[in-house]
C-alpha angles and dihedrals in degrees: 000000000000131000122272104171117108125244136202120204118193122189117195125141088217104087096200089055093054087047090050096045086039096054090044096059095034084059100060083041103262115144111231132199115201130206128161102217143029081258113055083055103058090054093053124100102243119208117239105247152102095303135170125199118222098200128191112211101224114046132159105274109354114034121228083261098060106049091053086058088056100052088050089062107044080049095239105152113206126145114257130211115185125208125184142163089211105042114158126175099262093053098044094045080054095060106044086047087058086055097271104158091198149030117184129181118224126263087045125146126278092235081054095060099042098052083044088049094039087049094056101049084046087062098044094045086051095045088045088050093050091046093048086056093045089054088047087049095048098051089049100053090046086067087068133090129237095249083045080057098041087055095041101056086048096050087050094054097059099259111139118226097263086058090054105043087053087047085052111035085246129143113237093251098042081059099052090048090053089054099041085056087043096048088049097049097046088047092229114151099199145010094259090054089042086054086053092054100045096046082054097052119088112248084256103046079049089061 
C-alpha cells in the first residue's frame, strides 16, 4: 500500500537547530526527516505523502533559495517554511512570491512553527487529492471519441440536443445517444457533475 502518513523534512546545516525542531514535531507526533544541506535532500528517497519542507535560508552549498527554485522547476510542489537567522524584506518577499507559506525568524515560537508546519501538510494533502481526481478525470475523458468531445463541450456549456445536432450536422437522437455514452464513461450522474469535471480537466485532456 503507499504510504499516507505525513512527513516533515527540515533542512538546516546547524545540527542543534535540526534536534530542537525534530524533537518539536516528534512530540506532537509528526514524523521528520533531517538533512543538513540542499543536497543531501535532493539524494534522499522521498515518501510519497502529504509532506511539508522547514527550510533555513543559508545553508552550506545551496542556499535554502535556491533549492526552492529548483523544486519550482522540476515542478515538485511541496509547501515550503522558511526559517532564517538573516531574514530582510526583499528576501523574504522572494521567497513567499515563489509559494513559500511561511517565513519565520529565528529564534520564533514553537506554536509559530507548527501552525506554519499543520497548515502546510493540509495544502499538500488537499493539492495531492485534487491531482488524483484530475488524473481520474483525465483517464476518463480519454475513453471518449472525438465526436463524444465535440458534443460534450457544447452540453457544458447550456446548449440543448436540437442546437447541437444542428452545430454538428447530427441528428437529435444521434446526439443524445453521444451524451448518454459520454455521461456513462465519465461516471457523471448529472449535467451539473459533468460541468464540475470539465471545468477541472486541463483544455487538452478536454480534446
Amino acid at each position: 500500500m503507499p504510504e499516507t502518513r505525513p512527513t516533515v523534512f527540515v533542512v538546516d546545516d546547524d545540527a542543534s537547530v535540526r534536534d530542537a525542531i525534530g524533537n518539536l514535531l516528534e512530540s506532537v507526533g509528526l514524523r521528520t526527516k533531517m538533512f543538513a544541506s540542499a543536497e543531501e535532500f535532493w539524494k534522499a528517497s522521498r515518501p510519497d505523502a502529504p509532506s511539508c519542507l522547514i527550510l533555513d535560508v543559508r545553508l552550506t552549498g545551496a542556499s535554502g533559495l535556491e533549492l526552492q527554485e529548483q523544486l519550482r522547476k522540476v515542478n515538485m510542489s511541496i509547501p515550503i517554511v522558511f526559517i532564517t537567522a538573516h531574514g530582510d524584506v526583499p528576501m523574504t518577499s522572494r521567497a513567499m512570491k515563489a509559494g513559500a507559506i511561511e517565513f519565520l525568524m529565528k529564534p520564533f515560537q514553537k506554536e509559530e512553527l507548527l501552525t506554519a508546519v499543520r497548515h502546510g501538510l493540509e495544502q499538500d494533502r488537499v493539492q495531492r487529492n485534487e491531482r488524483a481526481e484530475i488524473a481520474v478525470l483525465e483517464s476518463r475523458a480519454a475513453q471518449l471519441t472525438q465526436r463524444e468531445r465535440e458534443v460534450m463541450d457544447l452540453v457544458v456549456t447550456g446548449v440543448i440536443n436540437k442546437e447541437i445536432g444542428s452545430r454538428l450536422g447530427l441528428s437529435e437522437v444521434t446526439v443524445k445517444i453521444h451524451r448518454s455514452r459520454l455521461m456513462q464513461k465519465m461516471e457523471a450522474s448529472s449535467l451539473a457533475e459533468l460541468v464540475r469535471m470539465y471545468d477541472k480537466l486541463t483544455p487538452r485532456a478536454r480534446g
